[in-house]
C-alpha positions in Angstrom: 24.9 104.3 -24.1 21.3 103.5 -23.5 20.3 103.8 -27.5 23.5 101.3 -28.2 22.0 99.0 -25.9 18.7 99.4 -27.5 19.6 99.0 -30.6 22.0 95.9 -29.9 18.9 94.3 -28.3 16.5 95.1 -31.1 18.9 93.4 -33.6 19.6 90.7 -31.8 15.3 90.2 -31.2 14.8 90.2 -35.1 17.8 87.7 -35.4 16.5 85.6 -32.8 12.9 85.6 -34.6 14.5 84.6 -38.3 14.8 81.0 -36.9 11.5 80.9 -35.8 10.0 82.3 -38.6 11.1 79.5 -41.3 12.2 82.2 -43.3 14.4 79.0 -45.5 12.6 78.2 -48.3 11.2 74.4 -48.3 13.2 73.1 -51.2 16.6 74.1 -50.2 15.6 72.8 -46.4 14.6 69.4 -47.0 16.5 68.4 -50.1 19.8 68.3 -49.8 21.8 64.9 -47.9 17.8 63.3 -47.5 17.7 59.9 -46.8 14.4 58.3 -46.8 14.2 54.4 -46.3 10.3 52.7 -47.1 8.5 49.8 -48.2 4.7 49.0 -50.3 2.6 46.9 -51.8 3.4 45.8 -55.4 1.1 44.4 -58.5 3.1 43.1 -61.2 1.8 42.8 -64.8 4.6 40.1 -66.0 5.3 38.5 -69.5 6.7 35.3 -68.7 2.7 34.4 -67.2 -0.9 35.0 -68.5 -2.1 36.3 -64.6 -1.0 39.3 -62.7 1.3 39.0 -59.5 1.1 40.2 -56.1 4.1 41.0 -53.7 5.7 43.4 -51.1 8.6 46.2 -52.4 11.3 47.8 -49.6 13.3 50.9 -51.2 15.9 53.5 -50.2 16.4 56.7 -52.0 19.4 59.3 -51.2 19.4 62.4 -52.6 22.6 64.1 -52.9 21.4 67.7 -54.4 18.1 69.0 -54.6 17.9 67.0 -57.7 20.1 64.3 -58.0 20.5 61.4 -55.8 20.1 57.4 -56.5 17.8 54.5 -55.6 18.0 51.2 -54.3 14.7 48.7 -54.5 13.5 45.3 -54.2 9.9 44.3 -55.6 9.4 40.9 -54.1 6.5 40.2 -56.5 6.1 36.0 -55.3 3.5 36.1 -52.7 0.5 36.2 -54.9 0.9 34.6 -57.7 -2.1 32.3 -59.6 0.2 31.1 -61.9 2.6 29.6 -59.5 5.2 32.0 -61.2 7.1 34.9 -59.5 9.5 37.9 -60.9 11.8 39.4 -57.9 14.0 42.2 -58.6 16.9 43.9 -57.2 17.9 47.4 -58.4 19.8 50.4 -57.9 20.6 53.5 -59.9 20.3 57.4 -60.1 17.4 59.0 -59.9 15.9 62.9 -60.5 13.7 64.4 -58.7 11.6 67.6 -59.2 10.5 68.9 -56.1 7.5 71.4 -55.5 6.1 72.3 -52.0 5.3 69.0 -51.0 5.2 67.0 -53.6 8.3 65.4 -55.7 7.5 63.8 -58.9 10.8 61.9 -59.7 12.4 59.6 -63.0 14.8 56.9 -62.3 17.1 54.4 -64.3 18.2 51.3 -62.6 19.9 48.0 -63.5 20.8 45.0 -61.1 19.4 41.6 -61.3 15.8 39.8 -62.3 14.9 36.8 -60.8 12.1 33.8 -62.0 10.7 32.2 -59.0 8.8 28.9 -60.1 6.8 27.4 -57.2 5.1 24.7 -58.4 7.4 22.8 -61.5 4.2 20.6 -62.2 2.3 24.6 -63.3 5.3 25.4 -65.2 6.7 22.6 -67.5 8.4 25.1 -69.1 11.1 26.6 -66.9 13.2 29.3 -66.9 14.0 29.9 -63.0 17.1 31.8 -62.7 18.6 35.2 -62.3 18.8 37.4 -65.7 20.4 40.9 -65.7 17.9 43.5 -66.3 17.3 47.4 -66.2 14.0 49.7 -65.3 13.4 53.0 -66.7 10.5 54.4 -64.2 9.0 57.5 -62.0 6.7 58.5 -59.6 5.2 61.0 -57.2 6.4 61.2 -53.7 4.2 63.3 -51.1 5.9 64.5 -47.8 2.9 63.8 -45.4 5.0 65.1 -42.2 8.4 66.3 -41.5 9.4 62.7 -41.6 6.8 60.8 -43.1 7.2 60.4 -47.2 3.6 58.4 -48.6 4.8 57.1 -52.0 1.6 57.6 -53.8 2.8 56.1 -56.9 5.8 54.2 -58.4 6.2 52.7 -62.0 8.7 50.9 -63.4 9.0 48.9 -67.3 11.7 46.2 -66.4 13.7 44.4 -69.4 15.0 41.4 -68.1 17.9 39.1 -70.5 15.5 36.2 -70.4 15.6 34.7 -73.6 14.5 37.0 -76.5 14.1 39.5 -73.4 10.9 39.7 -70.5 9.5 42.9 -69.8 7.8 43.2 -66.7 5.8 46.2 -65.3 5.9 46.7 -62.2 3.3 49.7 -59.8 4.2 50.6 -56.5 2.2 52.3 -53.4 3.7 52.7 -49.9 5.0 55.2 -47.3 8.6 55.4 -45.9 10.6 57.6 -43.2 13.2 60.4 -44.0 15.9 60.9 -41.9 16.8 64.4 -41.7 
């Protein structure tokens, strides 16, 4: 009786110690259902203007598998801008992601809409302010600072925009966002 109780104790010890051990693999514990919601500075390098613009980005990302999920962002690229001229866009799509330890180095495809912000109509003779379809093709490289802490360290993205014969915008990100596990 006494080695039966010994030996249920003993396997219910090492059972008890598998949870504290992380004995999961990284990977397959924080990718699966992970929703992280952030936000950055953006530069954009647009074609419509001869100067560079400045702006703010916010973006969600869900991934639904270890390697599949989607995107959501908006690169508010109208706060700096020499030229008077802004490029705002709002996109979602799927995205891939290749995790490994830390760091997740990802690929995305989005479409939505591209929008020509003219602030001063006396710099811009020209026009063009409106909303235009567009699509990004882009990537980037996530690092998981903390448990819940993601810093964006860098995101790209080569916009098309239906603007006349086509714009095509380029857009770099940098920021940090929160996953909810």
């Amino acid at each position: 009786m006494l080695k039966t109780l010994i030996t249920i104790g003993s396997l219910a010890g090492v059972l008890s110690l598998a949870a504290v051990g992380h004995t999961q693999a990284m990977p397959t514990a924080v990718a699966k259902g992970a929703l992280q919601v952030g936000g950055g500075y953006s530069y954009g390098m647009p074609d419509y203007a001869q100067k560079n613009i400045q702006g703010i980005s916010g973006f969600v990302d869900y991934n639904v598998s270890l390697h599949l999920g989607a995107e959501a962002d908006i690169h508010y690229i109208s706060v700096s801008t020499p030229s008077d001229l802004g490029e705002n866009s709002y996109l979602v799509g799927p995205r891939f992601t290749y995790p490994r330890g830390r760091f997740s180095i990802y690929g995305k495809a989005l479409f939505g809409i591209g929008s020509i912000v003219i602030q001063e109509a006396a710099d811009n003779p020209e026009g063009g302010a409106g909303n235009y379809f567009a699509y990004a093709l882009g990537g980037g490289l996530d690092v998981l600072a903390t448990k819940h802490i993601v810093v964006r360290a860098i995101d790209f993205e080569y916009q098309h925009w239906s603007y006349g014969s086509g714009l095509t915008p380029v857009a770099v990100t940098v920021g940090a966002a929160y996953r909810f596990r």
